[in-house]
Every structure is written in structure tokens, then in C-alpha cells.
N, C-alpha and C positions, 0 to 999 in steps of 0.2 A: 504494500500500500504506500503509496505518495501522500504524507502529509505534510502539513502548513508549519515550521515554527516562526516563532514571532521573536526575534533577537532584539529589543529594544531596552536600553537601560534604565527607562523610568520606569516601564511595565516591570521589570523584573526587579527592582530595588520596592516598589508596593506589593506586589507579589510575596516576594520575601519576608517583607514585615508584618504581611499578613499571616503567614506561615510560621513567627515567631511566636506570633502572638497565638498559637495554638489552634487558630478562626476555622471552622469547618469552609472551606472552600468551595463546596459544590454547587449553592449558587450564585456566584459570580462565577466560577466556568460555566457553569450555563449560557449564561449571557454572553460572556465571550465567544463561544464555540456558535453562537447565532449571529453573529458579529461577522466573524471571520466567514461562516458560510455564506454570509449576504454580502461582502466584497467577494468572494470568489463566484459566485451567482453576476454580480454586476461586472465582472470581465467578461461574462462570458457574452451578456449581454452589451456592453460596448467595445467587446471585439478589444481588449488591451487592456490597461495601455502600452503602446511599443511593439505588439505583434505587426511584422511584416504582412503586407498584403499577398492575395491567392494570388501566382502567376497563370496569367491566360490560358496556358496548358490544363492547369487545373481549372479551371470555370470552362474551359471546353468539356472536359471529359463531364464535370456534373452536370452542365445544361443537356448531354448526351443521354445523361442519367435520368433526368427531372428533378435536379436537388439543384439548379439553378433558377432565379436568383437566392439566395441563401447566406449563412452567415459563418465566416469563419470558425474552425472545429466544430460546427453545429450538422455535419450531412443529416445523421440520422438520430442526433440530439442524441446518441445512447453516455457521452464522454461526459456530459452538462447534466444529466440525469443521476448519474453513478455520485454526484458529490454530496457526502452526508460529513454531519459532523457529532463531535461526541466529546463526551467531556466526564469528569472523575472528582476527583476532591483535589488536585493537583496539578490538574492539566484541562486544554481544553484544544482539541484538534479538527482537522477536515482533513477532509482525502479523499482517495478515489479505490477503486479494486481494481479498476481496468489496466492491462497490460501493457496496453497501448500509451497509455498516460505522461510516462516517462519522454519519450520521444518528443511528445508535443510542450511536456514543460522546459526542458534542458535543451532539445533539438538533438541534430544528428545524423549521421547520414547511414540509411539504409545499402546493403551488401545485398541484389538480385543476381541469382546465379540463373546460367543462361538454360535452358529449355525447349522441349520440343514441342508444337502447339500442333494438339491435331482438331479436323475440322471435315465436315461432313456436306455437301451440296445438296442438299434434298432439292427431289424430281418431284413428287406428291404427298398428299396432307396435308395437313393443316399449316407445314412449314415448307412445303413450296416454293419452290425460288428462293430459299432463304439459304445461307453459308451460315451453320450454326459449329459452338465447341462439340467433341465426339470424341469417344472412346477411343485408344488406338486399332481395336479391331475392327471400327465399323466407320474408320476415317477413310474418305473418298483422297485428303492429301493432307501435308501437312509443311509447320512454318516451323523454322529455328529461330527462337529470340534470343540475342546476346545478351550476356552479363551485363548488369549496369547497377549503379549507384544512383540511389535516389538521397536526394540533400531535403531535413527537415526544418525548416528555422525553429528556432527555440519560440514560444508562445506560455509564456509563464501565465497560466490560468490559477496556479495557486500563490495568490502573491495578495499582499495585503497595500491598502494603500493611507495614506496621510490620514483621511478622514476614518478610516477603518483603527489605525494604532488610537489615534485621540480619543474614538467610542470607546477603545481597550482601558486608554488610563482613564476615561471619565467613570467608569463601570467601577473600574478597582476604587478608583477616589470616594464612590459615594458607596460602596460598603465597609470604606473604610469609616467613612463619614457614620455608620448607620450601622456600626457594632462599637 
């Protein structure tokens, strides 16, 4: 799992003193862990900030698809779906389960190893005139695709921002305020 931490020295110096002070913490993680999920929900929704825009190549192949016009790492919403968050008497986190995840936070370039593509011309039914993917046993021909590398840009979806840390210490502030 890809979680959030939040490295800030005032959050972690209230934190702390709350922690000395014996204070059951769980909720204000709460509240935190709603925090942090509502900026990583609002990247996903204003597409950043900082993420590189789709290269043409890719808005062809999803208009191909029908996932165009569309919204950066959103094709089928399943990456924006998977973010929950969670939180303990100590901590309070977001993340993802998807495997995929990492690529799209960090970036990186994908290693495609090259392959045989086979493919089928149907004569009648229902797919007719159509050059469809096929079995290798029931391929009419077939393509070799070469090795290639695919380059990811980094799109940090889990990232906190200005107005999100300040929610963090105003939260810790007024239960500190309020124990």
C-alpha cells in the first residue's frame, strides 16, 4: 500500500505534546485522516498540482477507446476510487491497494518486451470484415511488436497541500485547545 506521511515540524512538535500529555488521540486522527483524504480526492479532481499533461498519443488511443474527453489518471476512475483512509490513536493515513499506484505517484518508465500478435480476418458472422486479436491456432497471420519502453511522468496524487497541512495544525490546535 502507498501511503501519505505528512513531514511537517509544527504538526509533529503538537503531535508530540499531545502524546506526552498521555491524550487518547483517536479523535483528532480522525479528523486528520478526513483531511488528508479530501486533498488527495481534490488532486484528483484538479488534475495536480504539477502533473504533466496527456501526450496526444495518449488522448488518441482513449478517444479510440471512449474514455475521451476525460480527466487525467481518471480512464476508469478505478485508481481515484481505491483511496480510503484510516487512522488509530497515533497515526492517521491514506492510501491506495492498487499496484498500479506507485508508477503514477513516483513515475517511471515501463520495460515492454517484444511479442508476437496474432490476428484473425473473419469472412462471416457477426464479425465480418473485421481483423480481430486470435489464438495462435486459429490466427489467419500475425505481427511482431518490438521491445519498447514506455516513460511514466511522476503525478503525485498523494500529496498534501498548504491548505490541507494548516487544516492538520488547526485540528491538532483546537484539541489541544479542548483537552
Amino acid at each position: 500500500m502507498i501511503e501519505i506521511k505528512v513531514n511537517d515540524k509544527e504538526v509533529s512538535k503538537l503531535f508530540n505534546e499531545l502524546v506526552k500529555r498521555g491524550q487518547n488521540m483517536s479523535p483528532a486522527m480522525k479528523i486528520i485522516s478526513g483531511i488528508m483524504f479530501d486533498a488527495v480526492k481534490e488532486n484528483f479532481e484538479k488534475e495536480g498540482p504539477g502533473w504533466e499533461k496527456l501526450k496526444p498519443a495518449t488522448i488518441r488511443q482513449r478517444e479510440k477507446k471512449g474514455y475521451w474527453p476525460g480527466k487525467i489518471l481518471r480512464v476508469r476512475g478505478q485508481l481515484s476510487a481505491s483511496i480510503t483512509n484510516k487512522y488509530d490513536s497515533k497515526s492517521a493515513r491514506v492510501g491506495t491497494n492498487k499496484v498500479y499506484a506507485a508508477i503514477h505517484q513516483f513515475g517511471g518508465d515501463i520495460q515492454r518486451s517484444g511479442q508476437v500478435l496474432h490476428f484473425k480476418k473473419h469472412e462471416k458472422g457477426k464479425y465480418a470484415g473485421k481483423t480481430l486479436f486470435a489464438r495462435s491456432s486459429k490466427a489467419s497471420f500475425c505481427m511482431k511488436a518490438s521491445a519498447h519502453s514506455i516513460h511514466i511522468p511522476p503525478r503525485p496524487f498523494l500529496k498534501m497541500n498548504n491548505y490541507a497541512l494548516n487544516a492538520i495544525k488547526s485540528a491538532l490546535m483546537n484539541f489541544v485547545i479542548s483537552k
